[in-house]
N, C-alpha and C positions, 0 to 999 in steps of 0.2 A: 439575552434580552435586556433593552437598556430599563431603568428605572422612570417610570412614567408619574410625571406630577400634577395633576389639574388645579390649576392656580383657583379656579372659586372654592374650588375644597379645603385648599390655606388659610389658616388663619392669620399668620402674618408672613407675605409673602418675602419679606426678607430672609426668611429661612432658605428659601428655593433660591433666591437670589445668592448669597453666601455659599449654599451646596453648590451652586454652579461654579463660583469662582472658585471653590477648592478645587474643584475637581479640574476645571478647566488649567490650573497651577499645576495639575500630576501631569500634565500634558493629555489629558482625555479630552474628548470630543461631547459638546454639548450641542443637543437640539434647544433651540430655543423660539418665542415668537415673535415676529418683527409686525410694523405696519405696514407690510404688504406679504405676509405667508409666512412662513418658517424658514430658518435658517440653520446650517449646522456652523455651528465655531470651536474654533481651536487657539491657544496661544500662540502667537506669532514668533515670543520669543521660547516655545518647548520645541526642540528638532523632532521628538515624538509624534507630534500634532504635523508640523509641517512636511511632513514624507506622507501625512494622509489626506494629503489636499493637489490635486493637480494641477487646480489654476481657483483661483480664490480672488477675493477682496478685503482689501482690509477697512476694521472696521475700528474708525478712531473715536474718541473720547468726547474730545469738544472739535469744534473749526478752529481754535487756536493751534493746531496738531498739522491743518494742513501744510503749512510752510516748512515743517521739519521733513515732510513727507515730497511734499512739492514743492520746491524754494523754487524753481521756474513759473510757477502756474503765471500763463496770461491774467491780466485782468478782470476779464472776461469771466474766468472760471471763478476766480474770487468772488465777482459780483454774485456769481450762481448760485455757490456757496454760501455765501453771505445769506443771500435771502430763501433759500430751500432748506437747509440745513437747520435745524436735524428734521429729517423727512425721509420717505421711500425714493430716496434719490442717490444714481451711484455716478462719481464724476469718474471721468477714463481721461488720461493724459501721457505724454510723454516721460520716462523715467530712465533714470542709471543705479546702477545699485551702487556705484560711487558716493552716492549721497548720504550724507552723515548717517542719518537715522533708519533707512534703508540696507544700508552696510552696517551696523548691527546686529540685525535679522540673521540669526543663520541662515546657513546655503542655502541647505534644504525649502526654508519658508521665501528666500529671495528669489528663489525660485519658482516658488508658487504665485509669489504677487505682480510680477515683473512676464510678461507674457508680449511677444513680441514688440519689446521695447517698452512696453503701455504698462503703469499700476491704474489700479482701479479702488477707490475709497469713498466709504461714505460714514454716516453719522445718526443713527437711527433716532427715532421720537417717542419707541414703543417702551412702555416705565420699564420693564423686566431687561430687554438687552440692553437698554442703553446705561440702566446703575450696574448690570454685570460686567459691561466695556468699562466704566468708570473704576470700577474697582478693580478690575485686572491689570496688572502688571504688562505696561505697551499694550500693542494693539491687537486685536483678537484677528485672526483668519476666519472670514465666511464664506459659504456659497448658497443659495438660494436654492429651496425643495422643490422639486416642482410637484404639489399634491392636490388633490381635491380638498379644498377645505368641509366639504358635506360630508365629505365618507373618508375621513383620516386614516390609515390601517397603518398602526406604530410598529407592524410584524417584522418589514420587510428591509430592506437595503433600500435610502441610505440612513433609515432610524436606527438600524441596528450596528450602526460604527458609533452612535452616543453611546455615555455612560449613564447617560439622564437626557429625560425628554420633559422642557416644560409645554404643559397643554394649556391653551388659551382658549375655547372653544367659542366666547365670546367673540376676541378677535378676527380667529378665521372664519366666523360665520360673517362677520361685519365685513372683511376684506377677500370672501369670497373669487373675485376675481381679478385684484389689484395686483400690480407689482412693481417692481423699483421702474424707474424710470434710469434710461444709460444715458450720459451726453456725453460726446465725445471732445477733447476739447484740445487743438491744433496748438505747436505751437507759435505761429504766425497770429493766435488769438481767434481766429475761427473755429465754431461750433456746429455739433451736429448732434442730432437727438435718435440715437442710433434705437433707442427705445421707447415707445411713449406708457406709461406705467399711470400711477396714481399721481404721479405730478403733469398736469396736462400740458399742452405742449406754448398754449396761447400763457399760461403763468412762467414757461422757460425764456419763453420769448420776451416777455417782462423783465423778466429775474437777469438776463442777460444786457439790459440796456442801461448805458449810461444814465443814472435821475440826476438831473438838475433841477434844482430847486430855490425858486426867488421867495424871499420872509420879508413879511413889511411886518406890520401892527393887527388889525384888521381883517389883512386879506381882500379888501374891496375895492380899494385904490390903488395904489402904486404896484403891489407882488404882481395882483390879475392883469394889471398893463403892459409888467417887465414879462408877465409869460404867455401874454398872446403875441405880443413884439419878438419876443425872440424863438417861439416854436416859427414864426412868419420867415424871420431871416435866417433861421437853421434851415428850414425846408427849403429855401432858396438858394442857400449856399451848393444842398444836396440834389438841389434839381427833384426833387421829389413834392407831393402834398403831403400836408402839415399832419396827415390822417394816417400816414407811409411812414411818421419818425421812427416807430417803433420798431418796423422790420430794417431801420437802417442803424437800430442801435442806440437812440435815444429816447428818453420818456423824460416832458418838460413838465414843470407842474410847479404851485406857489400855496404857501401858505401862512397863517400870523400867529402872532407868540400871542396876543389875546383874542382871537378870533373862536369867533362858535363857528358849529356846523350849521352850514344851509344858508348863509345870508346871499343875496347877491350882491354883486358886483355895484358900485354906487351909480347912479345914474349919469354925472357927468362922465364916468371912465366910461360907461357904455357909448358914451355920443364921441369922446374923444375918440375912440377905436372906430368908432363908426367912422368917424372922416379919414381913417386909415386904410377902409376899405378892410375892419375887420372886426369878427361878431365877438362879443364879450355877455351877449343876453344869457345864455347858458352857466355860464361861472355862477358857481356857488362855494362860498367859502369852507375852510377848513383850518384846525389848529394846527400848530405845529407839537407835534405829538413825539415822545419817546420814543415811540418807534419808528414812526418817518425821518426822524433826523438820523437815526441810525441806519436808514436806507439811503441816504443821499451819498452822490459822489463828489457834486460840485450845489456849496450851496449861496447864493451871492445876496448879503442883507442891505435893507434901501440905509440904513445909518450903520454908525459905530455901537450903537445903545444896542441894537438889534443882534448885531456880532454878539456883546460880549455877554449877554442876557443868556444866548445857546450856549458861548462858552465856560459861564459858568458851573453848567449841568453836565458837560460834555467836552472837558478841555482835550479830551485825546481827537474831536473834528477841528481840530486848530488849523491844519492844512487843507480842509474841506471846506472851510467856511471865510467869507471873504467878504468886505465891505462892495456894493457893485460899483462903485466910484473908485479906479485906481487908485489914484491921488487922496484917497480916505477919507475923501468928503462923505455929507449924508446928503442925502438924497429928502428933500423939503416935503411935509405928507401937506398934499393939496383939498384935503377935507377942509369941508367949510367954506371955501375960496369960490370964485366963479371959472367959467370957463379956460380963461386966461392962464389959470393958475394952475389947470389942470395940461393945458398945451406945454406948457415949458416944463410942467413936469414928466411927459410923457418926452419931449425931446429930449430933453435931459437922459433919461432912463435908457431911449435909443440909441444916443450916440457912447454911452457907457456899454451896449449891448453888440455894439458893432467893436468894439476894443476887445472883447474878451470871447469874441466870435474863434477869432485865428488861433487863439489856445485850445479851440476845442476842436475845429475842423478843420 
């Protein structure tokens, strides 16, 4: 019978954390709980553990891990990655055990992760496995229990291939019926949500699309111009409505380096769009946030100031982030001005938005 822990009963759970990672180091097999049920893991790098796994996933440390893992992944899976991760999320891709860090693994564990050509990884959010992944030695082997979280029975097969079982009782009552979520991820860069779990399928769909994103000042003028202008001439380019970008892979959006939330859109940008035959009533602004810039894939600032304001904070989006004038001019903020002042900056904006169209579609 393995060793059962009930974590509210700890006083300091790093004790269960640490007993797991020894243990998991002799090559034993730990139950542990994730945010979506319980999992059993194993070292990837004990041959002990991986002869008792038939088909597994691996369960890596940070998303800095996937490229050792996946040095092919499409784009596509990065972006998934990027924004699910760490979560009940497991991505399925193409693999060779040729691969540096794959070829490592003993047989036995290359064997278990590597399943008709496909490795399967992910990166948990649950504090218990994910500091036991942290602390262990490469990357653990899991596979998912499949139990009633209301009536637990620790008696049976497969609790009793642990050495130790930690109990969250909290957790599986809260994730009740949750589970990881599979995308499958081609490598021509096409996806497929072979599972839909606790990551719902409208946030993969999300998580999957290219963000572009315009930065002015504000947000009220010039950003909400560049991105009702060019959601218009993307959806045209795609033959699609502007409402459709997203099942075609993009999400447009703008925001400002001093901008609050909630303001609208200034009233000449409203009328200027309006004679473009397009609504800007709706926009409300938003700042450009820590975490939105680390969402963006392509982000085009109306000046030079604006650039290097983000790059300060963030020099590693150096290639993400781009003056929207080629030629590195800025782009004139037309607050304050009359109509006039608003027209040319709106042409302006447009025919910068038609230049940088071809790079993306």
């Amino acid at each position: 019978m393995p060793e059962v822990v009930e974590l509210r009963e700890v006083t300091d759970r790093r004790d269960v954390i640490h007993r797991a990672v020894q243990l998991l180091s002799l090559g034993k097999l730990v139950a542990l709980p994730s945010e979506a049920g319980y999992v059993l893991a194993g070292a990837a790098l004990a041959e002990s553990a991986g002869r008792r796994f038939q088909a597994a996933t691996l369960l890596l440390r940070s998303a800095d891990e996937i490229a050792d893992f996946l040095p092919h992944l499409p784009e596509v899976g990065l972006r998934i990655a990027r924004r699910c991760w760490p979560g009940p999320l497991v991505l399925r891709a193409p693999a060779s055990a040729t691969n540096g860090f794959v070829a490592a693994l003993p047989e036995c564990s290359r064997a278990t992760v590597i399943v008709d050509g496909q490795i399967a990884v992910r990166i948990s959010s649950h504090p218990v496995l994910s500091e036991v992944a942290k602390l262990s030695r490469g990357p653990l082997l899991i596979r998912e229990i499949e139990a009633s979280a209301k009536n637990l029975d620790f008696t049976g097969a497969p609790w009793t291939d642990a050495a130790l079982v930690v109990k969250d009782n909290a957790a599986a009552e809260s994730n009740a019926d949750a589970r990881t979520s599979i995308v499958q991820i081609n490598s021509d860069g096409a996806w497929t949500a072979e599972r839909i779990g606790a990551t719902p399928e409208n946030r993969l769909q999300v998580a999957a699309c290219e963000v572009i994103l315009f930065c002015c000042t504000g947000n009220t003028c010039r950003s909400p111009m560049a991105e009702s202008l060019f959601r218009h001439l993307l959806a045209e380019r795609l033959k699609c409505s502007p409402e459709d970008l997203t099942k075609r892979g993009f999400l447009v959006a703008s925001a400002g380096l001093a901008a609050d939330y909630g303001s609208p859109a200034s009233h000449e940008s409203v009328e200027m769009m309006k004679r473009c035959k397009l609504d800007l009533r709706s926009h409300t602004s938003q700042p450009l946030t820590d975490r939105l810039i680390e969402q963006i894939d392509r982000c085009y600032t109306m000046t030079n100031g604006h650039r290097s304001a983000i790059l300060d904070s963030h020099p590693e989006l150096a290639d993400r982030v781009q003056v929207l004038d080629r030629d590195g001019k800025d782009v004139s903020d037309p607050i304050g001005g009359g109509m006039n002042e608003y027209a040319a900056c709106a042409a302006s904006i447009e025919k910068h938005l038609v230049k940088i169209l071809d790079d993306i579609v």
